[in-house]
N, C-alpha and C positions, 0 to 999 in steps of 0.2 A: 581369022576374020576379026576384022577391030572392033565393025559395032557390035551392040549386045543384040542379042537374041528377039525374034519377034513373037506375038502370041504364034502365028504358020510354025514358025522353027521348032517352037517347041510340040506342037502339035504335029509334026509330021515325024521326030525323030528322040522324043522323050516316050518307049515303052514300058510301063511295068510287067512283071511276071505276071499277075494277075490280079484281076479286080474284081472282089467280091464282096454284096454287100456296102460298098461307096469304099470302103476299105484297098489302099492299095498294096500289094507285097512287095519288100523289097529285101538284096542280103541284109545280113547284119556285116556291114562293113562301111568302107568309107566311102560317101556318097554327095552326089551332087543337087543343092535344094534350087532350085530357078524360084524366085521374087518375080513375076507378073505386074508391074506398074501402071496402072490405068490411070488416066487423065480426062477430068470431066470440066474444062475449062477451056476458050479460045483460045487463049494466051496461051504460048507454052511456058513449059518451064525450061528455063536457058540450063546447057549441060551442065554438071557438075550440081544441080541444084536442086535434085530430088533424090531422096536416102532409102534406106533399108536394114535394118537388122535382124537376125533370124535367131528365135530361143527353140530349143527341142528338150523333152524330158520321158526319158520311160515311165511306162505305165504298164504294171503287172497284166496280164492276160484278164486274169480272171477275178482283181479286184474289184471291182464295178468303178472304181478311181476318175475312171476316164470322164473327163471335160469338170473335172470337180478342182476349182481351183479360188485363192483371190484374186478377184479379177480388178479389184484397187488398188495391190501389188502391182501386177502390171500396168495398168493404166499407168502408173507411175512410174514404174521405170522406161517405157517407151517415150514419155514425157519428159524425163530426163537427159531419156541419149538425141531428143530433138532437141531441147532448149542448148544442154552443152557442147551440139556435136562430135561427140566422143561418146563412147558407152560406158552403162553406168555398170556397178558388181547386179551381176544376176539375181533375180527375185528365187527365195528360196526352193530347189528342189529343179530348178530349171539352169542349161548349157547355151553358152552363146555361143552360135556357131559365124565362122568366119568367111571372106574373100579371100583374104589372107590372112599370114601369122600376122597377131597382133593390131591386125583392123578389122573387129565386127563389123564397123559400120560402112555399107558400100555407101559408093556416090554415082548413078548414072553420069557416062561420057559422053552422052549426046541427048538433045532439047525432048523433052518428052512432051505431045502433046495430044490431043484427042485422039486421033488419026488413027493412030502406030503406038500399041502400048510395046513397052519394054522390058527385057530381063536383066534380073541381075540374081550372079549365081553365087552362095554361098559352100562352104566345105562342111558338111556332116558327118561325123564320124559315129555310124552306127558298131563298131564292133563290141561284143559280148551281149549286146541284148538281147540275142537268142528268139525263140519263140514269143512273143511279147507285141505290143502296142507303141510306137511312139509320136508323142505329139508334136507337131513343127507349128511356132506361132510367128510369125514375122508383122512386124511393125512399117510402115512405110510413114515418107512428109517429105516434105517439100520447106527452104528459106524460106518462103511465101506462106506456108503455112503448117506452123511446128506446133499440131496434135491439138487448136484451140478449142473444138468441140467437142462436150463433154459425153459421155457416153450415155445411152439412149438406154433406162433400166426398165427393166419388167414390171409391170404391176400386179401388184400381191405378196407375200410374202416371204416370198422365196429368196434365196439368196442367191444374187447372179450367178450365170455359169458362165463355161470361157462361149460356149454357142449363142449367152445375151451379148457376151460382149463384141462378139463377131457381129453376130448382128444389128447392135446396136451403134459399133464406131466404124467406122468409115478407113481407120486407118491401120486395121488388122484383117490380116487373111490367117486360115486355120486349117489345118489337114494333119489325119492320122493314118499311118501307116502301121500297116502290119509287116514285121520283119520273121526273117527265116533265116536259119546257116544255108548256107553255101554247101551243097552235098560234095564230097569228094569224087574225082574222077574216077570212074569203073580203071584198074589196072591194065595198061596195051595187052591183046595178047600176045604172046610168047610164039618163036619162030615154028 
């Protein structure tokens, strides 16, 4: 199929093993992340002109770790691989996953616009993570608009999580999975 994927597509034929908890399981091995592109404008955006790059990092089971991050780090480097077009070195502790070798950063092949949000699927390579947590953050933009609002912080004291900054920017999406090995095959039986 040439064009990308639609939200139907992925909804009738992306299942997890199981989902518990908002938590979904997947093996630890190499895997496929779908980018979701939603467009809240008349205008579309003409092909090739809406992006995406996708960072994932383990996160120990049972360190409480999970969504504890700098979220000015990223800010900044998502801000980066928009202004440059290219991707920038990884913010510390976190993996850029690919489209292909050597271009994190996709580009939708066709006009994305209100109507018909779109996919774009990057390469994950979960293997040895084992029993464990891993975070998938993707960045998204558009030529038209490369990251210029600034993120929406919390008030009080607290020091943003990566959940403020989901919620707070517009042009990040967040999801953790939970990974498992792969059980081996029960042995054929014998004649």
């Amino acid at each position: 199929m040439a064009a990308s994927a639609t939200e139907i597509d992925l909804v009738e034929t992306v299942r997890p093993l199981t989902e518990l908890l908002s938590f979904i399981t997947v093996y630890d091995e190499p895997c496929t992340v779908d980018v979701l592109l939603h467009h809240r404008d008349t205008r579309p955006v003409p092909a090739g002109q809406a992006h995406a790059v996708v960072l994932h990092r383990k996160v120990p089971l049972f360190t409480g770790d999970l969504a504890t991050v700098d979220t000015a780090k990223l800010t900044t480097y998502f801000r980066g691989c928009a202004q440059a077009g290219t991707v920038q070195a990884a913010p510390p502790g976190w993996t850029i996953a690919g489209p292909a070798a050597g271009q994190p950063v996709a580009s939708l092949a066709e006009p994305l616009d209100a109507r018909m949000p779109r996919a774009l699927s990057f390469d994950v390579d979960l293997t040895g993570t084992g029993i464990d947590f891993v975070e998938i953050l993707a960045g998204v933009w558009s030529d038209a608009d490369k990251l210029t609002l600034d993120p929406v912080t919390p008030v009080g004291p607290a020091v943003p999580t990566i959940d403020d900054l989901v919620r707070g920017w517009p042009y990040v999406a967040y999801r953790v999975v939970d990974t498992r090995p792969r059980m081996p095959s029960p042995p054929a039986p014998g004649p």
